[in-house]
N, C-alpha and C positions, 0 to 999 in steps of 0.2 A: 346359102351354105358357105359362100366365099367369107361373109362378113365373121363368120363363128370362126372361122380358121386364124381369121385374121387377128382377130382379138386372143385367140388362145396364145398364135404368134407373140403377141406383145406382151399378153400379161407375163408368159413364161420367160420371155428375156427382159422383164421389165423388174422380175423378181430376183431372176440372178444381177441384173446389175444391183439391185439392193444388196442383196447379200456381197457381192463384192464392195460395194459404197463402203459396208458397214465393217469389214475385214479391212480394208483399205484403213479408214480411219483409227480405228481401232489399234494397225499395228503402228501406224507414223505417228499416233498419238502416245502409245506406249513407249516407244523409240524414241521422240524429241521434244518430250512436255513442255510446253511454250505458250504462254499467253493468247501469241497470235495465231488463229485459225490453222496453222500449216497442214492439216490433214484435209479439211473441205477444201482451203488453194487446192493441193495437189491432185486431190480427187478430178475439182473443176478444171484444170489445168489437163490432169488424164484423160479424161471425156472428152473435149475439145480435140486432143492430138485423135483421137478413137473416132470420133465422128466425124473428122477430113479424112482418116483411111477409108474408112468404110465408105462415104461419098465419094471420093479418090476413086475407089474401086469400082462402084456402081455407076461413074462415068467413064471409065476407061474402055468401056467397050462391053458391056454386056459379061463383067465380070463376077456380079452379083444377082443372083433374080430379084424381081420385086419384093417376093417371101422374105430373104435374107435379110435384104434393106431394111424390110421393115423389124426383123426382128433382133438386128444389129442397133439400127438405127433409134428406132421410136422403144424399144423391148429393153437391149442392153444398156444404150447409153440414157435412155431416157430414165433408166430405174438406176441409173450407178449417177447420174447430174441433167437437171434439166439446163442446165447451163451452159451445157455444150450443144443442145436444143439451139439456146440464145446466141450463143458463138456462131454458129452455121447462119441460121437464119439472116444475121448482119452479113456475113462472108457474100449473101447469095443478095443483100441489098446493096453492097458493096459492088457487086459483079454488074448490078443493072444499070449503078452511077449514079444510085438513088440516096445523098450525102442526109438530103436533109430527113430522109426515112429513117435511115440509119441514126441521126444523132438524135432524134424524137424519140426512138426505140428504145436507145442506149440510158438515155438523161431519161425518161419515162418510167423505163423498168426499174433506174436503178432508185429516184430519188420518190415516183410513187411507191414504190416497191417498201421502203423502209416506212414510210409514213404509212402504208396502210400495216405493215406490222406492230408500230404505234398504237394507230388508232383498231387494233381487235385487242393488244392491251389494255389502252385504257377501257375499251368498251365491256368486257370485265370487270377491272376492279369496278365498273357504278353500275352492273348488275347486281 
């Protein structure tokens, strides 16, 4: 029973961070039309600051229950940027002294990361 709670948890704050994702861009894209990304920056740059609160909090002292966390954390920011998912996760390999985890993470995510959106391009067009 816990696990159905948990999942309603996320999907419901995983949908509103979409809808803000998408309000978010939407208006600093209307706002500052520009070549470069500046609404997904901002977005990922907001999640980030969002996801040290919200951990901030749920370390501070039993400021947050588990519920919240999870529907802060994995719910809202996961459905508004998984990126501040990514942010956190380094922060918390960061915190253990684990340099070379961190930089495998970071060069990993970011350099397979483009390559495998490459390569489901080309895998298409010679379908």
């Amino acid at each position: 029973m816990m696990i159905a709670r948990h999942i309603i948890l996320a999907g419901v704050g995983g949908g509103l961070g979409s809808i803000a994702r998408f309000l978010c861009q939407k208006y600093v894209s209307a706002w500052y039309p520009h070549p470069f990304p500046f609404a997904t920056f901002m977005v990922n740059l907001l999640g980030c600051l969002l996801i040290g609160v919200f951990y901030g909090l749920a370390e501070k002292g039993n400021l947050l229950t588990p519920e919240w966390r999870l529907f802060l954390t994995t719910g809202i920011c996961g459905g508004f940027t998984t990126f501040s998912s990514f942010a956190y996760e380094n922060v918390s390999l960061l915190r253990m002294g684990d340099l070379m985890y961190v930089a495998l993470y970071v060069a990993g995510s970011v350099i397979l990361g483009i390559a495998a959106t490459f390569g489901g391009i080309a895998l298409i067009k010679i379908i």
